[in-house]
C-alpha positions as a LaTeX table, in Angstrom:
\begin{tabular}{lrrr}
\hline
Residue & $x$ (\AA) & $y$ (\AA) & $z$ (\AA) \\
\hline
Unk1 & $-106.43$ & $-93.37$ & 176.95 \\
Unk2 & $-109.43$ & $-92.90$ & 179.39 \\
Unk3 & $-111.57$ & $-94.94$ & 180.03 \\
Unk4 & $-114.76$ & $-95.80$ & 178.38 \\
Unk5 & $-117.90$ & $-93.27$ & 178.86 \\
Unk6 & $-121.41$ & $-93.33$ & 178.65 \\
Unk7 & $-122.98$ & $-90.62$ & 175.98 \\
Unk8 & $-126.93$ & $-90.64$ & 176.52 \\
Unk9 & $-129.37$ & $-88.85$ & 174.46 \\
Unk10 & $-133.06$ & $-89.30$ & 175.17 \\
Unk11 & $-133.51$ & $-89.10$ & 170.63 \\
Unk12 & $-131.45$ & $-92.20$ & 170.65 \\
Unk13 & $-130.06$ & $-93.59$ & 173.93 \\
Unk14 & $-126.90$ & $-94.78$ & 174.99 \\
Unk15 & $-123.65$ & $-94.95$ & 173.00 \\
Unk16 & $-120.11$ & $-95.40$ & 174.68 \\
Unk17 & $-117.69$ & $-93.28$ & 174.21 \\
Unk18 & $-113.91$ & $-93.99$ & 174.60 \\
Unk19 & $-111.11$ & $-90.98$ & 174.05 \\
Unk20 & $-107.93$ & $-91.52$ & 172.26 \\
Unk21 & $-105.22$ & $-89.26$ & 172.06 \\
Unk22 & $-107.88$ & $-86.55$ & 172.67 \\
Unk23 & $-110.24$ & $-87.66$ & 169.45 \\
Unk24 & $-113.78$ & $-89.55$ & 170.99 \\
Unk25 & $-114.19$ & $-92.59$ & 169.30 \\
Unk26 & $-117.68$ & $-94.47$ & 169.57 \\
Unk27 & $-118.82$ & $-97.86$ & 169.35 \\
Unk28 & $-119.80$ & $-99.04$ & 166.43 \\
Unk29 & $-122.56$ & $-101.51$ & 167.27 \\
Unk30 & $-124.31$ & $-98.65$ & 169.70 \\
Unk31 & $-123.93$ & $-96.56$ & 166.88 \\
Unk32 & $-125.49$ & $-99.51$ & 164.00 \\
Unk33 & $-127.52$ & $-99.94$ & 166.79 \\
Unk34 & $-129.03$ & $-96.34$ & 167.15 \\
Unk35 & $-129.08$ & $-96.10$ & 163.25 \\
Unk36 & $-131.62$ & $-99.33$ & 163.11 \\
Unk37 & $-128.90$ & $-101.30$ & 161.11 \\
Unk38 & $-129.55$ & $-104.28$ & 163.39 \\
Unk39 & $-129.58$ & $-107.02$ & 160.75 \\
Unk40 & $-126.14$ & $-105.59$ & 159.06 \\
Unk41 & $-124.09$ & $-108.35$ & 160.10 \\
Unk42 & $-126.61$ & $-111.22$ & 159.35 \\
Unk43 & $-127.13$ & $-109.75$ & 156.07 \\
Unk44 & $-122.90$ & $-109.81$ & 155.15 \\
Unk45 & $-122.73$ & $-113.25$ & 157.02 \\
Unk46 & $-125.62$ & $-114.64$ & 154.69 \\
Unk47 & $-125.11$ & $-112.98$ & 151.24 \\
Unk48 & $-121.32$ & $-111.63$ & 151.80 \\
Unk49 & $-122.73$ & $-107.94$ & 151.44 \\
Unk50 & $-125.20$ & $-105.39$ & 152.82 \\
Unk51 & $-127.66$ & $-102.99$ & 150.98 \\
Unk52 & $-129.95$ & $-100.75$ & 153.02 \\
Unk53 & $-133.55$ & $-101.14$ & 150.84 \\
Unk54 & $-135.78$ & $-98.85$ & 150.76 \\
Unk55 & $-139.39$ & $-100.84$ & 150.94 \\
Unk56 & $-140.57$ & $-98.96$ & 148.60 \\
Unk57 & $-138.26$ & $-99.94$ & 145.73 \\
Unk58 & $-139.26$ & $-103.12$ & 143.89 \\
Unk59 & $-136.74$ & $-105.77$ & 143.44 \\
Unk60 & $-135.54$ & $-104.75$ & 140.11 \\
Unk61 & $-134.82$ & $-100.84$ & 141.77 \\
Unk62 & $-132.67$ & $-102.57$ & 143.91 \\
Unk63 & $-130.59$ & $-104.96$ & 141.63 \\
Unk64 & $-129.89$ & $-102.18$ & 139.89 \\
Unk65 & $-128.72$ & $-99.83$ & 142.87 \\
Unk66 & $-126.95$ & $-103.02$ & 143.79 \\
Unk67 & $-125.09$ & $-102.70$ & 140.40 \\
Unk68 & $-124.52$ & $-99.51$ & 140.06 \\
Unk69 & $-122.37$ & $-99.84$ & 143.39 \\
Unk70 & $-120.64$ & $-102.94$ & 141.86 \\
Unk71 & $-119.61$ & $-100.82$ & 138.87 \\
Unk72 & $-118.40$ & $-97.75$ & 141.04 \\
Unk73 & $-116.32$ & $-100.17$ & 143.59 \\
Unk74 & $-114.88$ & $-101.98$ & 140.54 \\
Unk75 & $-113.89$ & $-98.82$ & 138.96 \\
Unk76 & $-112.29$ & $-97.10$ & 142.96 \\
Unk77 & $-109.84$ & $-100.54$ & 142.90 \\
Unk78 & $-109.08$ & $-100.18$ & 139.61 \\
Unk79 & $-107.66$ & $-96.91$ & 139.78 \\
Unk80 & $-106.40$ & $-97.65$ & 143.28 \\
Unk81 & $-104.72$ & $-100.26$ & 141.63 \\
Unk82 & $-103.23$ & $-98.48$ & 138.84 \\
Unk83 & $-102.06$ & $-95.55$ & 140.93 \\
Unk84 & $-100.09$ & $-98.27$ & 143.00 \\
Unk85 & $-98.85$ & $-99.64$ & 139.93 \\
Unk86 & $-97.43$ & $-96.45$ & 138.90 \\
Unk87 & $-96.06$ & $-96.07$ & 141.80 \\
Unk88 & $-93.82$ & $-98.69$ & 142.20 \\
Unk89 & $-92.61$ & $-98.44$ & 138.56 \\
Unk90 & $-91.94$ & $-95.15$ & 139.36 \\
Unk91 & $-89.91$ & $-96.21$ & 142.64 \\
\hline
\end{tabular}
């Protein structure tokens, strides 16, 4: 492992940079960081989930976005869950 780098860009600053096993990884708060998603972790830590909004969506736009990825995330462990199911019936 090497040690940890400095990757500057004058578009968005400064992200470190560590490589693993030849593969650069970044840091992920330089990288939130650089993609404005500075109140991410407030947001989870105060309602337990994060939605980017778009200010220009009214309230209701974004309830329903907010649904629609319930729905679709619901459905994903559902079918995670049944191919695991099958799986260890078929085991």
């Amino acid at each position: 492992m090497s040690n940890i780098q400095l990757f500057k860009n004058e578009k968005f600053g400064k992200v470190r940079v560590v490589e693993i096993e030849g593969k650069p990884y970044f840091a992920g708060v330089d990288v939130a960081r650089v993609l404005g998603y500075s109140k991410v972790l407030p947001s989870i830590k105060e309602t337990g989930g994060y939605i980017p909004v778009n200010v220009e969506l009214s309230p209701e736009e974004v309830m329903t976005r907010a649904l629609l990825i319930a729905q679709e995330t619901i459905k994903r462990v559902e079918d995670e869950k049944g191919h695991l199911l099958q799986k260890a019936e078929t085991s």
